[in-house]
C-alpha positions as CSV (number, residue, x, y, z in Angstrom):
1,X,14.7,-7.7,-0.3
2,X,13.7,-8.1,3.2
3,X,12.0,-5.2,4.7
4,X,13.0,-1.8,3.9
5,X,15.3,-1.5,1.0
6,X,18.8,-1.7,1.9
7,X,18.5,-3.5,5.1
8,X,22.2,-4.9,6.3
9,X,23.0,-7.1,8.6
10,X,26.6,-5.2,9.7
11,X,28.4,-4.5,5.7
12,X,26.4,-7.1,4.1
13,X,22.9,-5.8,1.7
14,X,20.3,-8.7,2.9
15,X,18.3,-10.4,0.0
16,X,16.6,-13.8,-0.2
17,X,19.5,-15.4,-1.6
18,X,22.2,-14.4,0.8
19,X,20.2,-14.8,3.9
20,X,17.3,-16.5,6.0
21,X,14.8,-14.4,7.6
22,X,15.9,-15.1,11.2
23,X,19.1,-14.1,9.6
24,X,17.5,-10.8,8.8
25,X,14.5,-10.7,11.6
26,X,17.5,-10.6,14.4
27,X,20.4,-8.6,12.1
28,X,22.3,-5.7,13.4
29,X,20.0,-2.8,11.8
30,X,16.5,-4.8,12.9
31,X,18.6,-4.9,16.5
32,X,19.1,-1.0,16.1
33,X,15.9,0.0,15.5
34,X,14.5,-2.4,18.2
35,X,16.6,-0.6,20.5
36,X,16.4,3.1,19.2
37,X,12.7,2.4,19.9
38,X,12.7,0.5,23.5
39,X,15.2,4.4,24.7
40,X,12.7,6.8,23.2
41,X,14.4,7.2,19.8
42,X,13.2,8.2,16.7
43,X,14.7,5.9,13.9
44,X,14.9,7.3,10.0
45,X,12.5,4.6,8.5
46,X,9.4,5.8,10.3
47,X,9.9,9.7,9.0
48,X,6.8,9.6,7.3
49,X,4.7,8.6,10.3
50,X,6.6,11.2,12.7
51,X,5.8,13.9,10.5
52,X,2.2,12.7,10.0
53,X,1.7,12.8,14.1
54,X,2.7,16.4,14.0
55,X,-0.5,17.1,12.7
56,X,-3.1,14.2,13.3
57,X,-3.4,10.9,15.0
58,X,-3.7,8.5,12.6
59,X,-0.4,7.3,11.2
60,X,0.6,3.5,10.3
61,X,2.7,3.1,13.4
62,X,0.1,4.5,16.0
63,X,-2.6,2.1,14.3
64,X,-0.2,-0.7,14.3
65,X,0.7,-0.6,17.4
66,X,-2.8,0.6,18.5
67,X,-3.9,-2.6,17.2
68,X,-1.5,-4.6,18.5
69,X,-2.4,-3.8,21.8
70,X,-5.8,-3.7,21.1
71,X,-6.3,-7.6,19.6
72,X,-3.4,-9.3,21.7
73,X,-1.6,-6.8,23.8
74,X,-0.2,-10.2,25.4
75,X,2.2,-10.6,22.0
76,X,3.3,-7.1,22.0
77,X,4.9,-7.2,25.5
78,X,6.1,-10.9,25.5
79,X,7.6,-9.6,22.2
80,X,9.6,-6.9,24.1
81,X,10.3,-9.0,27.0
82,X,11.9,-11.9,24.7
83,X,14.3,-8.9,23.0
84,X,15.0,-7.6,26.2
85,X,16.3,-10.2,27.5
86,X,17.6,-12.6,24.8
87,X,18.5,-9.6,22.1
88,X,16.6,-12.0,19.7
89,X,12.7,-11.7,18.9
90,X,10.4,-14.1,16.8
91,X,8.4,-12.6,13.7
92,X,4.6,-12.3,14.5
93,X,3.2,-10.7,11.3
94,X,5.0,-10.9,8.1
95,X,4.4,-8.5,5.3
96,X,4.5,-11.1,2.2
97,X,5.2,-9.1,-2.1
98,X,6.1,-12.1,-3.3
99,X,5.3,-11.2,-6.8
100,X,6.0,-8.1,-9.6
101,X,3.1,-9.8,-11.3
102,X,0.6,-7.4,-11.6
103,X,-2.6,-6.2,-14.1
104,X,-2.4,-2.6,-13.8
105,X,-0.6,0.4,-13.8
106,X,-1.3,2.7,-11.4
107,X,-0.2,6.0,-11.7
108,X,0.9,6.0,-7.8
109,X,2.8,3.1,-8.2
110,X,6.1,2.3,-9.4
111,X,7.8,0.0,-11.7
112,X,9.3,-1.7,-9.3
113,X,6.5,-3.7,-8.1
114,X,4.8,-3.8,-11.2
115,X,5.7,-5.5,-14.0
116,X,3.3,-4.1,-16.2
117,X,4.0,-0.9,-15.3
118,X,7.6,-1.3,-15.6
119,X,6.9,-2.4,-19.2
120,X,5.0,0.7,-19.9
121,X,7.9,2.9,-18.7
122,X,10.7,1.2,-20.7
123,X,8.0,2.3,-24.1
124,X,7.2,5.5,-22.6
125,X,10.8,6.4,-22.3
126,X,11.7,5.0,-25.8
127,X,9.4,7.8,-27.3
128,X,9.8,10.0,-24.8
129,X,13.7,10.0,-23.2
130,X,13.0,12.8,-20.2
131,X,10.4,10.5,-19.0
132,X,13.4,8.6,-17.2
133,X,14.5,11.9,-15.4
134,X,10.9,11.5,-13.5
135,X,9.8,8.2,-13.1
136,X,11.3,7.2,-9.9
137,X,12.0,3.0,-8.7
138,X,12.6,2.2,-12.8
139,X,15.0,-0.5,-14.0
140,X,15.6,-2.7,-16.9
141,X,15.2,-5.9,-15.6
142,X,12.0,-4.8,-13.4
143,X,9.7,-5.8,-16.9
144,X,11.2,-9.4,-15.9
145,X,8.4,-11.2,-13.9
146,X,9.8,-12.1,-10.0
147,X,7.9,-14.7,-7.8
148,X,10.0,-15.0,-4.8
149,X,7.1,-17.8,-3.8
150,X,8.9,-19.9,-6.3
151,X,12.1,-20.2,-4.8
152,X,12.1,-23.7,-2.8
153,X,14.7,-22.6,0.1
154,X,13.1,-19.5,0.8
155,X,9.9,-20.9,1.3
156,X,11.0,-23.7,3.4
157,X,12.5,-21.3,5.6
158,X,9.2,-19.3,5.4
159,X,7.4,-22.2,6.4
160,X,9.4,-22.9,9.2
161,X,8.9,-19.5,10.9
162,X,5.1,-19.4,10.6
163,X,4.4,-21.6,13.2
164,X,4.8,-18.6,15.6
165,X,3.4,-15.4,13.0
166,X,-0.1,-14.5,13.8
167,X,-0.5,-12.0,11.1
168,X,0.5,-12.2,7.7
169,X,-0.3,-9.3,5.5
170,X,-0.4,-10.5,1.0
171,X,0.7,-7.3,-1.2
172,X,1.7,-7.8,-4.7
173,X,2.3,-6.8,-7.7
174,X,-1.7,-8.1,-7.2
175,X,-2.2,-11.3,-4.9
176,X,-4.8,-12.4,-6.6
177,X,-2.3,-13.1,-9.2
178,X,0.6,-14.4,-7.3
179,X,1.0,-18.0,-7.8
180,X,2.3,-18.9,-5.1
181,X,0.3,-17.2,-2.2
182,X,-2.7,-20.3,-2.7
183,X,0.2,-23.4,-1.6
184,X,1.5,-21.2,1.2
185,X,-2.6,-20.7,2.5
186,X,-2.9,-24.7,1.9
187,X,0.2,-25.5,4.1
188,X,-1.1,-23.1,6.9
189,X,-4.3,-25.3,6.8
190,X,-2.8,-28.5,5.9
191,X,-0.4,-27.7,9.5
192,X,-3.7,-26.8,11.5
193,X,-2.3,-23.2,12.1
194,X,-4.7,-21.2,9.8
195,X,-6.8,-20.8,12.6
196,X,-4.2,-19.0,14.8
197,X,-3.4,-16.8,12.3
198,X,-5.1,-13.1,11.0
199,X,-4.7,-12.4,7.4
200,X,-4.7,-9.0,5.2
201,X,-5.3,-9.8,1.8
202,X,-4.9,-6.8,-0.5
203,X,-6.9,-6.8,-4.0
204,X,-7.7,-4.5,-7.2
205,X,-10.9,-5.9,-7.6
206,X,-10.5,-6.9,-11.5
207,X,-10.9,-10.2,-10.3
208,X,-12.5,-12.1,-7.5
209,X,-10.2,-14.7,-6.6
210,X,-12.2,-17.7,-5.9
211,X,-9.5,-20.4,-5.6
212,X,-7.5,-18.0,-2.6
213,X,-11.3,-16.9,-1.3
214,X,-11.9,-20.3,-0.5
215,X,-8.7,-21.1,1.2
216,X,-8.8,-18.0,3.3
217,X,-11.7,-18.8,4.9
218,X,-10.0,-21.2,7.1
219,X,-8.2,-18.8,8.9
220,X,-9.0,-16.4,11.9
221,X,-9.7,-13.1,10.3
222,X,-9.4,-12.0,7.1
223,X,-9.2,-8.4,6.3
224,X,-9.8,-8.1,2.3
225,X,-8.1,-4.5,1.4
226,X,-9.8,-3.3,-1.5
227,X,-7.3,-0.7,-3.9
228,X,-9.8,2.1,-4.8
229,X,-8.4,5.6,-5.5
230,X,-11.5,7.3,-6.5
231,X,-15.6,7.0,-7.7
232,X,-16.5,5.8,-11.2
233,X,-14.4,6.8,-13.9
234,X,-11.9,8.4,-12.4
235,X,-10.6,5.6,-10.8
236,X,-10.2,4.0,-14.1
237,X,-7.9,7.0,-14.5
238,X,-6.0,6.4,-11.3
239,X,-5.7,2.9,-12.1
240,X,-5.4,2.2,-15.9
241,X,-6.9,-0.4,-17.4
242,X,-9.2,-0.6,-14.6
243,X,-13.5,-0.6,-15.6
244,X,-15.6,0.9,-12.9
245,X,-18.3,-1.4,-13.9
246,X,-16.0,-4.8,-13.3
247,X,-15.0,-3.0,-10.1
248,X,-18.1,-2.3,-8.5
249,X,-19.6,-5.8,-9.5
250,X,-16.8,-7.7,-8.2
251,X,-16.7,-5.4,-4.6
252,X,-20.3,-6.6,-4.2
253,X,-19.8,-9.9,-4.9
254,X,-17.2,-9.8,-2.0
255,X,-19.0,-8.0,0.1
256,X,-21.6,-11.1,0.9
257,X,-18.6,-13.1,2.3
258,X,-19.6,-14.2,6.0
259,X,-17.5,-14.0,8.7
260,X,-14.5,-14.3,9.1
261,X,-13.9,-12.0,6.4
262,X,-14.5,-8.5,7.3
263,X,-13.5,-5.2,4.8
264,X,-11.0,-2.2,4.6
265,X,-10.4,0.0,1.8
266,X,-7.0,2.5,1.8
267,X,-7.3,4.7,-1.0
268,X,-4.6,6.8,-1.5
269,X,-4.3,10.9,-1.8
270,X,-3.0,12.2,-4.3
271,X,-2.7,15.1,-6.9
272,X,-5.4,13.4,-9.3
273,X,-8.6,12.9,-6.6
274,X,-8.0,15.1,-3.7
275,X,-10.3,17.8,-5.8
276,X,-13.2,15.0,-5.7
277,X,-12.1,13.3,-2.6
278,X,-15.6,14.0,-1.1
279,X,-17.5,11.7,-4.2
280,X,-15.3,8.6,-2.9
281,X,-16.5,9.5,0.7
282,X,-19.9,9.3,-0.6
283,X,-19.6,6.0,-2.6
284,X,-18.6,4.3,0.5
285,X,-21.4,5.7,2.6
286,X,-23.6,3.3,0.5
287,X,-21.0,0.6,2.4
288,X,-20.6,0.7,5.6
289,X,-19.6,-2.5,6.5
290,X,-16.0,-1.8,4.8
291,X,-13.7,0.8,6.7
292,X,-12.4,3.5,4.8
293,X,-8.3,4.0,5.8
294,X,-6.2,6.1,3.7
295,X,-2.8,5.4,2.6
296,X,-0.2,8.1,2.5
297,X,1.6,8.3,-0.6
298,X,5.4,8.2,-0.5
299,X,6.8,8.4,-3.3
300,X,6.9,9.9,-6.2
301,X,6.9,13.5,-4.4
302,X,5.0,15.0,-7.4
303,X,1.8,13.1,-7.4
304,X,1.6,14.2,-3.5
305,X,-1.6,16.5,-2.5
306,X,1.1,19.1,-1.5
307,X,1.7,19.5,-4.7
308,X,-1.8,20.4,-5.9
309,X,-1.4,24.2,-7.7
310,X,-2.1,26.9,-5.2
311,X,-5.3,28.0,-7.3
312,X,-6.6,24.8,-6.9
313,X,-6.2,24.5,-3.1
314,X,-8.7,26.0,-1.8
315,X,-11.4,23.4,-4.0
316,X,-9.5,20.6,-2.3
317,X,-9.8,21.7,0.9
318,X,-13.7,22.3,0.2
319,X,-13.8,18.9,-1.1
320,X,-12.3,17.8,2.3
321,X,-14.7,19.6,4.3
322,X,-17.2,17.9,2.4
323,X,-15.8,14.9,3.5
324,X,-15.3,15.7,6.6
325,X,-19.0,16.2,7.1
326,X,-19.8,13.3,5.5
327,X,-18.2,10.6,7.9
328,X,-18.7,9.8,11.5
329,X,-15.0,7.7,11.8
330,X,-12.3,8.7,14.1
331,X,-10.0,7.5,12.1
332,X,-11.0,9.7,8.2
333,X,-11.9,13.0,10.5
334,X,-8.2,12.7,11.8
335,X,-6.2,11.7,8.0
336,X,-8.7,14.8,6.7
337,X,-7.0,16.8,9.4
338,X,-3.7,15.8,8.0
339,X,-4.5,16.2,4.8
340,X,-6.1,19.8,5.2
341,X,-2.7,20.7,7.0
342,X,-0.2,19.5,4.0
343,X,-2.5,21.4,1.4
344,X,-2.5,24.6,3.4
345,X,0.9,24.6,5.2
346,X,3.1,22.1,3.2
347,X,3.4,23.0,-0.7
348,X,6.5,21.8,-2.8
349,X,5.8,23.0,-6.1
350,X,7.3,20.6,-8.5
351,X,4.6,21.1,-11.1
352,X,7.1,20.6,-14.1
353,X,7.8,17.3,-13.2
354,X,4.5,16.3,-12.4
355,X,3.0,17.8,-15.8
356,X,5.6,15.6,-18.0
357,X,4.7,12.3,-16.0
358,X,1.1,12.8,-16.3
359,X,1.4,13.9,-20.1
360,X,3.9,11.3,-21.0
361,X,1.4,8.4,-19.4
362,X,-1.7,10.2,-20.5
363,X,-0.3,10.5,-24.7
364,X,1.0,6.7,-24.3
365,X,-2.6,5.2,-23.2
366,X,-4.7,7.7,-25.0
367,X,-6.1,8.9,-21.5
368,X,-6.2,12.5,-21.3
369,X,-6.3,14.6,-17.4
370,X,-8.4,16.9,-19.2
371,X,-11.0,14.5,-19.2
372,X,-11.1,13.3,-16.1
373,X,-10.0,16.4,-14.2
374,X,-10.1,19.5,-16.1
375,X,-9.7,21.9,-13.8
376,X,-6.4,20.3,-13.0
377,X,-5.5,20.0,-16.8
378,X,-6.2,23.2,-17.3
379,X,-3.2,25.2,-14.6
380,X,-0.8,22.8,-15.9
381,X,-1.3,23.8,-19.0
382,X,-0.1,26.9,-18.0
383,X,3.0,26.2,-16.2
């Protein structure tokens, strides 16, 4: 689907095979939002971010549009100057998840972007039938591969509206994966506008990518995002089958890439490493050259920091202090802000449903929370 699920352009749902992106880019709910924004509006889709700038500065939408103004503010207004007064506006950055394909399951994640993890859940919930009540983004027919990449007319029409993008942001499944990301970097060089173009390029880090390493260095920047949820073992945890070992190897491997490949890691909060957030503020002391920009988690609402146990709160937020003391950037002290403020002043107590999603995972992979965080283990145990 294009954008955010459900996006219409007046009745009709918009997908790739009922609609071309201009079709979509300049439809009646992009229009809305474009114009909700422009009077002062607050529009539904950016809830999370709102609620985030309550407490902190450092949402998605100020740092994209931050950035934005900061790289080429000359795009960002002749962007709202061509809407204002042509009601049409031409992509600049496109946010390409081409592919379910993916190597790990991630207990953040859901099965609709992973195919993997998708065929988990279908086991899971063959042994274990109240598993389905919890898992949220599940279907069927998600354990079927997708590679949008690999539909012809799509990515002609892709093709034809990159000649004006100057960002373009690879999420999977896992890119290094997708088959088709490596033709669409080769016609961006092959058409001599890789150079006019930034590129984020998310990875796990099971893998180093050489084939799409070597086409990427053709373009203006590259941002490699590197998917690291926590320090050593725990992370394998996080991100099952992950191997810290493979992991760290491959990250340094990276890391010697010249310009213009520079580094960002956005590890993401949760219920299972906020109590040792302040070890994977350590680890990346040791690597400075890669920014450290957390991810909010969205869904599921379980896994959420918020829903830590009370008892337990007040480690976390000593793990965050920790942190806090631990890192000079803008950007961390103000997500630790945030985060401090949803552990304290935010609980949702859904512990149940949290305790038969970790169990239910943890029995199926022979992983245990115990193991990895006891203290955790140990009050859910209780409830």
């Amino acid at each position: 689907k294009w954008m955010e699920p459900g996006l219409h352009n007046g009745e009709q749902l918009l997908n790739v095979a009922n609609s071309t992106i201009t079709d979509a880019w300049n439809g009646t709910e992009m229009n809305s939002i474009r114009r909700a924004m422009l009077d002062g509006k607050q529009v539904k889709s950016c809830h999370v971010c709102y609620q985030e700038e309550k407490n902190s500065d450092a949402s998605l939408r100020l740092q994209e549009s931050t950035g934005w103004l900061d790289w080429e503010p000359e795009k960002f207004v002749d962007a709202v100057n061509q809407y204002t007064h042509t009601g049409t506006v031409t992509p600049s950055k496109m946010d390409l998840r081409f592919s379910t394909l993916c190597n790990s399951m991630c207990r953040m994640c859901t099965p609709n972007v992973s195919t993997n993890l998708a065929r988990e859940t279908q086991k899971i919930i063959e042994k274990t039938p109240e598993f389905a009540d919890v898992v949220v983004e599940y279907d069927p027919a998600y354990t079927k591969e997708v590679d949008y990449g690999l539909n012809q007319s799509f990515m002609q029409d892709l093709q034809k509206n990159l000649h004006g993008v100057n960002k373009l942001f690879f999420l999977g499944g896992e890119t290094t994966l997708t088959k088709s990301i490596p033709p669409l970097l080769q016609y961006c060089i092959d058409e001599n506008i890789a150079q006019n173009i930034d590129v984020q390029y998310s990875m796990n880090l099971t893998n180093t990518a050489p084939d799409a390493i070597e086409l990427l260095g053709h373009f203006r920047n590259v941002q490699l995002v590197f998917s690291i949820d926590a320090y050593g073992q725990l992370n394998d945890y996080i991100r099952y089958p992950s191997h810290w070992n493979v992991v760290e190897k491959n990250l340094q491997k990276l890391l010697q890439l010249p310009n213009p490949f520079w580094f960002v890691t956005s590890p993401v909060p949760m219920v299972y490493n906020i109590l040792n957030w302040h070890e994977l503020v350590e680890f990346w002391k040791d690597y400075p050259q890669v920014h450290v920009n957390p991810c909010d988690l969205e869904n599921p609402n379980y896994l959420k920091i918020n829903n830590l146990p009370q008892e337990l709160a007040d480690s976390a937020l000593r793990s965050l202090a920790r942190s806090m003391r631990s890192t000079s950037s803008e950007l961390m002290m103000e997500k630790l802000k945030y985060m401090m403020y949803e552990l304290r002043d935010n609980p949702i107590q859904q512990y149940s449903q949290l305790k038969l999603y970790t169990y239910s995972q943890d029995l199926h992979r022979n992983m245990f929370l115990k193991d990895y965080v006891p203290e955790l283990a140990e009050v859910l145990d209780k409830c």
